[in-house]
C-alpha positions as CSV (number, residue, x, y, z in Angstrom):
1,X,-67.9,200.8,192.1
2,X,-68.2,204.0,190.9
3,X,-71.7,203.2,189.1
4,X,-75.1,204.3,190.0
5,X,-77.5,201.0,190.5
6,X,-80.4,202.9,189.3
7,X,-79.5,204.5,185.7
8,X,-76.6,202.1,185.9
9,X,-73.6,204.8,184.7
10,X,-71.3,206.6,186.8
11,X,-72.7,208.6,189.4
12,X,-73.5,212.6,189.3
13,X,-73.1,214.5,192.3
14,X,-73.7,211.1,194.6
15,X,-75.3,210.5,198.1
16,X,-75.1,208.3,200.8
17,X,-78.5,207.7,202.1
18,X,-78.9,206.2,205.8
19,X,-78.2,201.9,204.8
20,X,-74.7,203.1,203.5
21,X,-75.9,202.9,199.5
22,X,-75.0,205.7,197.1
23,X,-76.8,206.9,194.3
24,X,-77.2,209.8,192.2
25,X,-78.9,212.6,193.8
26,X,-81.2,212.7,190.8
27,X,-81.7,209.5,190.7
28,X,-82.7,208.6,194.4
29,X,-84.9,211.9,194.5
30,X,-87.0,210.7,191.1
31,X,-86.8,207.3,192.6
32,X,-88.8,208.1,196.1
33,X,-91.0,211.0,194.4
34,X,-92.6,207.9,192.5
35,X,-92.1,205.0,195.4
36,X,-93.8,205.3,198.8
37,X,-92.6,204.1,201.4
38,X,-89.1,204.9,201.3
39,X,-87.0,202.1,200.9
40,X,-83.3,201.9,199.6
41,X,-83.4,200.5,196.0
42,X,-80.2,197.9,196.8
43,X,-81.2,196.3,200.3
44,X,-84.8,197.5,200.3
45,X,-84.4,199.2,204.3
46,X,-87.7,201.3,204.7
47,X,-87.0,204.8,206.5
48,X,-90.2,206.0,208.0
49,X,-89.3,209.5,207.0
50,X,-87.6,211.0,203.9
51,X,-84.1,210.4,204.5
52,X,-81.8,213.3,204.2
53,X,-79.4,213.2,201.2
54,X,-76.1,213.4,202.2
55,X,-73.5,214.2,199.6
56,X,-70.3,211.6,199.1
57,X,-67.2,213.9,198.7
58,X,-65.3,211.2,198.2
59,X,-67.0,209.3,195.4
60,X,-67.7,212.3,194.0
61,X,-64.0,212.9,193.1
62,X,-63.4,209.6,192.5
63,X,-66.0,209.8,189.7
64,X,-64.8,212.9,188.3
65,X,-61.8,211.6,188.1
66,X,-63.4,208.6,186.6
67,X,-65.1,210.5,184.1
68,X,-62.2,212.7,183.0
69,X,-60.2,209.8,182.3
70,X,-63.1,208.1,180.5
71,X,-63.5,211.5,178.5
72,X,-59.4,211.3,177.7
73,X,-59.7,207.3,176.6
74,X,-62.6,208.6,174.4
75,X,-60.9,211.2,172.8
76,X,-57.6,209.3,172.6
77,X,-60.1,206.9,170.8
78,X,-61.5,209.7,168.8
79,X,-58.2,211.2,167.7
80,X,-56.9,207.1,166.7
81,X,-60.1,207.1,164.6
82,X,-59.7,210.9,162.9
83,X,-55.9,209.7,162.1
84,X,-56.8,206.6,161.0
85,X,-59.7,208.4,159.0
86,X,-57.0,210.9,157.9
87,X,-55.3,208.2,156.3
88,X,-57.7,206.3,154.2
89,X,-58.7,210.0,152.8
90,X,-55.4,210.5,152.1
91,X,-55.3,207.1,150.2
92,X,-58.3,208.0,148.7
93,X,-56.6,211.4,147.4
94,X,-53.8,209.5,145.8
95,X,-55.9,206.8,144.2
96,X,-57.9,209.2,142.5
97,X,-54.9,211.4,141.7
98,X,-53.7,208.4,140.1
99,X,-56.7,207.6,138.2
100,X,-56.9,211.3,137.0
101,X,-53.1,210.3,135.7
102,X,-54.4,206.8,133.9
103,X,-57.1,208.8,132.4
104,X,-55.0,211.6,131.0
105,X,-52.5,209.2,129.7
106,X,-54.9,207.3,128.3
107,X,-56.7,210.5,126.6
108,X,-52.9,211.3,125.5
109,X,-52.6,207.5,123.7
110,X,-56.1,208.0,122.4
111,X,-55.0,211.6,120.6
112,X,-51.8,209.8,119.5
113,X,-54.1,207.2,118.4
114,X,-56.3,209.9,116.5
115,X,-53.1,211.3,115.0
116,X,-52.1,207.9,113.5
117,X,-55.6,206.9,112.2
118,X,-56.1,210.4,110.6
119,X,-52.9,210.4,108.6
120,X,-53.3,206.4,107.8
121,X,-57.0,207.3,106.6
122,X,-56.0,210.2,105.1
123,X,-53.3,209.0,103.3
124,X,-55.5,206.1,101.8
125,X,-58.2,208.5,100.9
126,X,-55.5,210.6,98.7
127,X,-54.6,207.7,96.9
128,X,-57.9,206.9,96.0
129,X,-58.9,210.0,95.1
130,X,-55.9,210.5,93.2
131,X,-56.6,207.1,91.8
132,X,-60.1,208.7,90.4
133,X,-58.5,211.9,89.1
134,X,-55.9,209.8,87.3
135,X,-59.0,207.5,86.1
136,X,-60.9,210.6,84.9
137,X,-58.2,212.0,83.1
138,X,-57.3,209.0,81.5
139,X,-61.2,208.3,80.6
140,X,-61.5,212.0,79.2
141,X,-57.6,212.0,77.3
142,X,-59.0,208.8,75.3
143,X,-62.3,209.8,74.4
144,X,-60.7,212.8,73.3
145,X,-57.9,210.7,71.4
146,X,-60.6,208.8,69.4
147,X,-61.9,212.2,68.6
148,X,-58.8,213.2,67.1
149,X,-58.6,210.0,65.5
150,X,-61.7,210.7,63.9
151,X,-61.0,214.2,63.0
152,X,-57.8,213.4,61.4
153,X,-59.6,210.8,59.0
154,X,-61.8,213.7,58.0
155,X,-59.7,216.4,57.7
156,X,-57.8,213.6,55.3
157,X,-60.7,213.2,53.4
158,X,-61.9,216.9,53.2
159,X,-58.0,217.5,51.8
160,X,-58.3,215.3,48.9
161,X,-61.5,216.5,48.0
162,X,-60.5,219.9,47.8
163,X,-57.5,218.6,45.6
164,X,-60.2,217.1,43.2
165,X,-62.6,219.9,43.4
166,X,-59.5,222.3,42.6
167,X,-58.3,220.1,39.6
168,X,-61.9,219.6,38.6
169,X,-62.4,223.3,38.4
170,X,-59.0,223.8,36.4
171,X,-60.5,221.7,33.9
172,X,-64.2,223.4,33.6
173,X,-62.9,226.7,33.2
174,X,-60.8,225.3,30.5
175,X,-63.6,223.2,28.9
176,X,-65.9,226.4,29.3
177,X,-63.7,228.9,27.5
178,X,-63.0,226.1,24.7
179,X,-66.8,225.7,24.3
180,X,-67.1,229.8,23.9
181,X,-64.6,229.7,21.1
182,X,-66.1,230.6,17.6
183,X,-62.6,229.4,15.8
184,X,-63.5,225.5,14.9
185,X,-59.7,225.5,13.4
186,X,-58.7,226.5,17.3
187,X,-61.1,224.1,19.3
188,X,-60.1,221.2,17.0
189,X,-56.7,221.9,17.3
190,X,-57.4,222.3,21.5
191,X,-59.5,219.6,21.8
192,X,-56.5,217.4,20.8
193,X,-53.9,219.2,23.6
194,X,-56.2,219.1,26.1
195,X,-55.7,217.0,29.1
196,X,-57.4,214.3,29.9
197,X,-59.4,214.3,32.5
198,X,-57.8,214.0,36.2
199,X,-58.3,210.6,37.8
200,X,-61.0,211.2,40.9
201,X,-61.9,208.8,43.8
202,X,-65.6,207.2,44.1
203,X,-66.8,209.4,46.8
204,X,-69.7,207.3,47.5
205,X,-68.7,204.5,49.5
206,X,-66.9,206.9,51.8
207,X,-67.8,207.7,55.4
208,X,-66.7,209.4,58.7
209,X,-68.1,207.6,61.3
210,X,-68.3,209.0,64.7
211,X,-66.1,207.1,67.3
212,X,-67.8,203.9,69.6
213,X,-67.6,205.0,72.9
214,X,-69.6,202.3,74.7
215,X,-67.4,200.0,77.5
216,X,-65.2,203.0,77.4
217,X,-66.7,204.2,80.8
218,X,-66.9,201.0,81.8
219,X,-63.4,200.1,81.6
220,X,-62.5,203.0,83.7
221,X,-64.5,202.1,85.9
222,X,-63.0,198.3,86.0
223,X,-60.0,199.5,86.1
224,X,-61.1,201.4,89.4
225,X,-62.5,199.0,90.6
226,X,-58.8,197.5,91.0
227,X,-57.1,199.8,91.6
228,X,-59.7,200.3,94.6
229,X,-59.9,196.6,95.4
230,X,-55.6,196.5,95.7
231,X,-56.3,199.7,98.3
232,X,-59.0,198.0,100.2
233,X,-57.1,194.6,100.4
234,X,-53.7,196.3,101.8
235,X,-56.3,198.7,104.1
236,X,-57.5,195.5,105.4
237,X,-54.1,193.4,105.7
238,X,-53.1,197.0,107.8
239,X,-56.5,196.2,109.8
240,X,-56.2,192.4,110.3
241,X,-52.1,193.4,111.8
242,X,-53.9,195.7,114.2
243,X,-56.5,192.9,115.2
244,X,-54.3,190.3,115.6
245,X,-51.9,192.3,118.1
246,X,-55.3,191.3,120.7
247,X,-54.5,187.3,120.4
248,X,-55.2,185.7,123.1
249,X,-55.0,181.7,124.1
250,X,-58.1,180.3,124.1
251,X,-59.1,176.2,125.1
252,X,-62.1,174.6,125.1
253,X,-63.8,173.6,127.9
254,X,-64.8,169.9,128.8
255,X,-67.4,170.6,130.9
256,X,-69.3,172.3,128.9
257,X,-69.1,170.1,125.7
258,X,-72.0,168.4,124.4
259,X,-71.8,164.4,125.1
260,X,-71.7,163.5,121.1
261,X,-68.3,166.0,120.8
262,X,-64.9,164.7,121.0
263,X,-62.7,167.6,122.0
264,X,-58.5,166.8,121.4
265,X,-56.2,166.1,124.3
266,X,-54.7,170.3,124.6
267,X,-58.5,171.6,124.0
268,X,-57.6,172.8,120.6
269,X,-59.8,170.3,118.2
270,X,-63.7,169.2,118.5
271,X,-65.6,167.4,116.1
272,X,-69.0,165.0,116.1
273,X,-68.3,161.7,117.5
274,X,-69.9,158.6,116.9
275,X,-72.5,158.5,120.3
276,X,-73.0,160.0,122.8
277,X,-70.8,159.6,125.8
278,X,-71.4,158.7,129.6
279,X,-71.1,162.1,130.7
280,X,-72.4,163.8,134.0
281,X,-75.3,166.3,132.9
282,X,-73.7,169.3,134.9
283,X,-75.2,172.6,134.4
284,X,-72.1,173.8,132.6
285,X,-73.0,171.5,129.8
286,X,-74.9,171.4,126.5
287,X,-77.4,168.7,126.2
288,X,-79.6,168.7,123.1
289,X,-77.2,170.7,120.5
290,X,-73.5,170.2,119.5
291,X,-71.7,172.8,121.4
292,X,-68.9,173.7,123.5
293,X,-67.6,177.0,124.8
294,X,-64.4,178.1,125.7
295,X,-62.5,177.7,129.3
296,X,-61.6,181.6,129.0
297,X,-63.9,184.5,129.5
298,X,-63.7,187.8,127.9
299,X,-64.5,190.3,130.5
300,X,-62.8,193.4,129.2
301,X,-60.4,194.6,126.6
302,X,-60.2,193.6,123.0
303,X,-59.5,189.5,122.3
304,X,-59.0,187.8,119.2
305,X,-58.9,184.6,118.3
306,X,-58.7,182.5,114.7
307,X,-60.4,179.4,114.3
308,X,-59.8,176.6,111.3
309,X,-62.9,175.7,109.5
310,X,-61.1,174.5,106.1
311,X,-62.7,171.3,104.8
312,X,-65.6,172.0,106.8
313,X,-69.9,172.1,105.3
314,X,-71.2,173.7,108.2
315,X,-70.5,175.6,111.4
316,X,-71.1,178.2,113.7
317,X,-68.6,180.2,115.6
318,X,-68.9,183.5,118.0
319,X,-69.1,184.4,121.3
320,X,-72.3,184.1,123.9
321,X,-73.0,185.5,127.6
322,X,-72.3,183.2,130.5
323,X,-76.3,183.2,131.1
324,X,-77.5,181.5,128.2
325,X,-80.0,178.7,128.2
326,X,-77.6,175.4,127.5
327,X,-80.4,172.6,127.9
328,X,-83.4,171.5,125.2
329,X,-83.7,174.0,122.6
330,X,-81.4,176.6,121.8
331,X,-82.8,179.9,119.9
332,X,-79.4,181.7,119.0
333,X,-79.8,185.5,118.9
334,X,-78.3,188.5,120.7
335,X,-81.5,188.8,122.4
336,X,-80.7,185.4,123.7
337,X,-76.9,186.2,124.6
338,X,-75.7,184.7,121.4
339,X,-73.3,187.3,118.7
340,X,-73.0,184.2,116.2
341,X,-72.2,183.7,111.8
342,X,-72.9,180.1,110.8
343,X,-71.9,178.4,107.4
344,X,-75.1,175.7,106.1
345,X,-75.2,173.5,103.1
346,X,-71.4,173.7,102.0
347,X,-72.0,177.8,100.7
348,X,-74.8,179.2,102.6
349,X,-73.3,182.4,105.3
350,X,-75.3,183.8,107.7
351,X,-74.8,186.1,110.7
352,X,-77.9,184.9,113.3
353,X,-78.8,188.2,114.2
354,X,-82.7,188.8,114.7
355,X,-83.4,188.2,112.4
356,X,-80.5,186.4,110.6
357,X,-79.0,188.5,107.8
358,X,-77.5,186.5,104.3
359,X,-73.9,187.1,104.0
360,X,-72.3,187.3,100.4
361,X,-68.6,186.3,100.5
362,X,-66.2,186.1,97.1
363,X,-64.1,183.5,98.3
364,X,-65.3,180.7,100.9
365,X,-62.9,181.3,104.1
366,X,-60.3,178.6,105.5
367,X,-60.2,180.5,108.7
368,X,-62.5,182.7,110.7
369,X,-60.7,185.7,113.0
370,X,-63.0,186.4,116.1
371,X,-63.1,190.1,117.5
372,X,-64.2,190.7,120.5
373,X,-64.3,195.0,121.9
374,X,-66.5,194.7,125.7
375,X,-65.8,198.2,126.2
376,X,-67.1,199.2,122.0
377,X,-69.9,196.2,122.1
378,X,-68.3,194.9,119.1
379,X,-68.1,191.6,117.7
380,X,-66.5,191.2,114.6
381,X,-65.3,188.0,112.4
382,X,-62.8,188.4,109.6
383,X,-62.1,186.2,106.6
384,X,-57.9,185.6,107.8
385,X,-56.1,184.8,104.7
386,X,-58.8,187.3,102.3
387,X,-57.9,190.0,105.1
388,X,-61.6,190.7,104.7
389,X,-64.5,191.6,106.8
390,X,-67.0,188.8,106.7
391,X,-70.1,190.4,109.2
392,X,-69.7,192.8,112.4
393,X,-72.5,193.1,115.2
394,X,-72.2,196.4,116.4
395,X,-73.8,198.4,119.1
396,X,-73.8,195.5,121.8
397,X,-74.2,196.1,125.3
398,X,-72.5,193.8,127.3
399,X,-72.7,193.3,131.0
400,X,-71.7,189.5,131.8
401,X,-68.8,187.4,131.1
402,X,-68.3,186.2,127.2
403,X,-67.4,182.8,126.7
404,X,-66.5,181.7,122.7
405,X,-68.6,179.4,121.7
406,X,-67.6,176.9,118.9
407,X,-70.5,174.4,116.8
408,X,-68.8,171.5,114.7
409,X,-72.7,171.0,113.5
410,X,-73.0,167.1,112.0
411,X,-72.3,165.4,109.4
412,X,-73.9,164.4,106.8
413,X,-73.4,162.1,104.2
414,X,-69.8,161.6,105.3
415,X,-69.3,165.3,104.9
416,X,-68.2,167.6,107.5
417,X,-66.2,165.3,109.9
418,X,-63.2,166.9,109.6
419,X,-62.7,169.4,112.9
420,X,-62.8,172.8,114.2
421,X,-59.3,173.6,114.9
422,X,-58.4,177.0,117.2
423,X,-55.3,178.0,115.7
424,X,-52.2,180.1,116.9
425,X,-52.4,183.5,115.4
426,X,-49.2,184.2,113.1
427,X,-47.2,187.1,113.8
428,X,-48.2,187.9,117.3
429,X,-47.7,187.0,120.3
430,X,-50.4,185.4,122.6
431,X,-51.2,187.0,125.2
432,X,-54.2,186.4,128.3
433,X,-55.4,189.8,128.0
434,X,-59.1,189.8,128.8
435,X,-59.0,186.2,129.3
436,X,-60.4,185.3,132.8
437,X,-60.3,181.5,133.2
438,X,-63.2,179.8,134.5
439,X,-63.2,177.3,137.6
440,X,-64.3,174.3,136.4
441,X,-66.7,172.3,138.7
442,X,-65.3,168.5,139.9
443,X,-67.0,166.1,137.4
């Protein structure tokens, strides 16, 4: 009612013209200055003049009115929305005041952190170096003993020498003054009181030599190399109790298992079957090589998990992207989404980087740790009962879910059937850190 049927909002300063209509004055005036004749614009009555505009008092305050309390809604409206904007700032304010809290504590952890792993290192670094000072003493106090040794011998030897050379000379200076005499009576009668000769030692035969030194360095250095060795194996058992605090569970994944795998009933075992079975070919699944991935994804965090492979020829063990080609032909590389080490033909250790790097190992492991750091793009596998680092990829960048990925490979010649076997880590606690598990489709 209060609406103008020609710009179609409330009206401004309204008329009446003579059929009883009301418009805008505006309105009505642009309205005829463009349409001839003059006709009302709701009931189309012609006026054979320009009708006079008459203004509506009474609309007129009722539109004001109108419009004020319009204006009021809106700005009740207005003030709901500034409160309500008010509020989510507010929120806003506090989260981030928060954050700036988990960030501070977590820089405060990280000095403690610092603190701990710079007296640890340095503590370890004195040892060793006192270990080499110790060595080089002990290297330079026995060299310096067979020195001794030999100048003992030949002070020895230069002491009886002199002993001969002084009796010796006795005896010239007697035999020269006897030869000078000119009495033959006297010499006769000397000769016979004179001493025989003083027994002497055949010189000829005798010799200093100068000490052997050779393998004397070297068994420092052997020795060292323990001593070193014993440090390094209790810096790594210190290590492997740090990994293993980020244990998680971890379960294979059905789906995803080639057809030729048997997994065991609690997803902890998989191994090469006899045939392939009747399987649906969902996109989850491997279909050309022998491989199944976990049910848990690794997301964020540090994981770890430790993996049976005693018994075992050949395997491969890591973790790839969720992304990665699973049909026909696999190409494993962290190009490809694959951070993988692989045993082949019973002693043969390689980490399939691009490309793959030879890995020497003293003792052939019975079970493989598996480090995972998203936020370090680290992925590192341990040697668990040697407490040794077998092969690290570094310098990752990750930006997709990381499934682990386990490969029984086949057997041959009856070898290799026995299984991969994900086992609980000792002395920790599992934990689903990390783990995010994935849906599995219906099969």
């Amino acid at each position: 009612q209060f609406l103008c049927s020609i710009c179609l909002d409330v009206f401004t300063h309204p008329v009446t013209i003579p059929c009883g209509h009301n418009f805008c004055k505006a309105c009505i005036t642009r309205h005829w200055n463009v349409n001839v004749p003059y006709q009302c614009p709701n009931c189309n009555q012609r006026f054979s003049s320009r009708p006079e505009l008459k203004v509506n008092t009474f609309i007129s305050e009722m539109a004001a009115q109108f419009r004020q309390a319009a204006l009021e809604e809106e700005c009740e409206g207005k003030k709901a929305e500034m409160k309500k904007t008010e509020a989510e700032t507010k929120e806003m304010i506090q989260k981030r005041r928060l954050k700036i809290q988990e960030l501070k504590h977590s820089v405060q952890l990280s000095e403690e952190q610092v603190d701990r792993e710079i007296a640890g290192g340095v503590q370890v670094l004195t040892a060793l170096k006192e270990s080499v000072e110790r060595s080089q003493a002990e290297l330079i106090l026995t060299i310096k003993e067979k020195h001794r040794n030999t100048e003992k011998q030949a002070e020895g030897f230069i002491q009886e020498l002199e002993q001969e050379i002084c009796e010796l000379e006795k005896r010239s200076t007697e035999v020269e003054q006897l030869s000078r005499s000119e009495d033959h009576l006297h010499l006769l009668q000397s000769l016979r009181t004179l001493k025989a000769a003083p027994p002497t030692k055949n010189w000829t035969g005798v010799r200093v030599r100068p000490p052997s030194y050779e393998g004397t360095v070297m068994r420092a250095v052997k020795q060292l190399e323990e001593t070193l060795s014993n440090q390094m194996k209790k810096l790594f058992e210190g290590e492997m109790k740090r990994v293993q605090r980020s244990a998680v569970d971890v379960t294979l994944d059905p789906y995803s298992a080639h057809p030729e795998l048997i997994l065991s009933d609690d997803g902890k075992q998989v191994k090469l079957g006899n045939g392939k079975k009747n399987h649906p070919n969902n996109p989850e699944r491997f279909d050309r090589w022998c491989n199944v991935v976990a049910k848990q994804s690794f997301s964020s965090g540090r994981s770890y998990y430790e993996v049976q492979v005693e018994g075992k020829t050949a395997w491969t063990l890591g973790v790839v992207r969720e992304s990665i080609n699973r049909k026909g032909n696999i190409t494993a590389s962290p190009q490809k989404g694959f951070w993988t080490i692989c045993l082949m033909n019973e002693n043969e250790y390689s980490a399939l980087a691009d490309p793959p790097v030879r890995v020497s190992l003293r003792s052939r492991p019975q079970k493989v740790g598996v480090l995972v750091d998203y936020e370090e793009g680290l992925v590192s596998f341990y040697d668990v009962d040697a407490a040794a680092l077998i092969y690290s990829f570094t310098g990752c960048c990750f930006t997709e879910k990381l499934f682990p990925y386990f490969g029984p490979s086949v057997i041959l010649r009856g070898k290799n059937a026995v299984p991969l076997i994900i086992t609980p880590v000792k002395h920790t606690e599992n934990r689903p850190f990390g783990l995010k598990p994935k849906a599995n489709p219906a099969q």
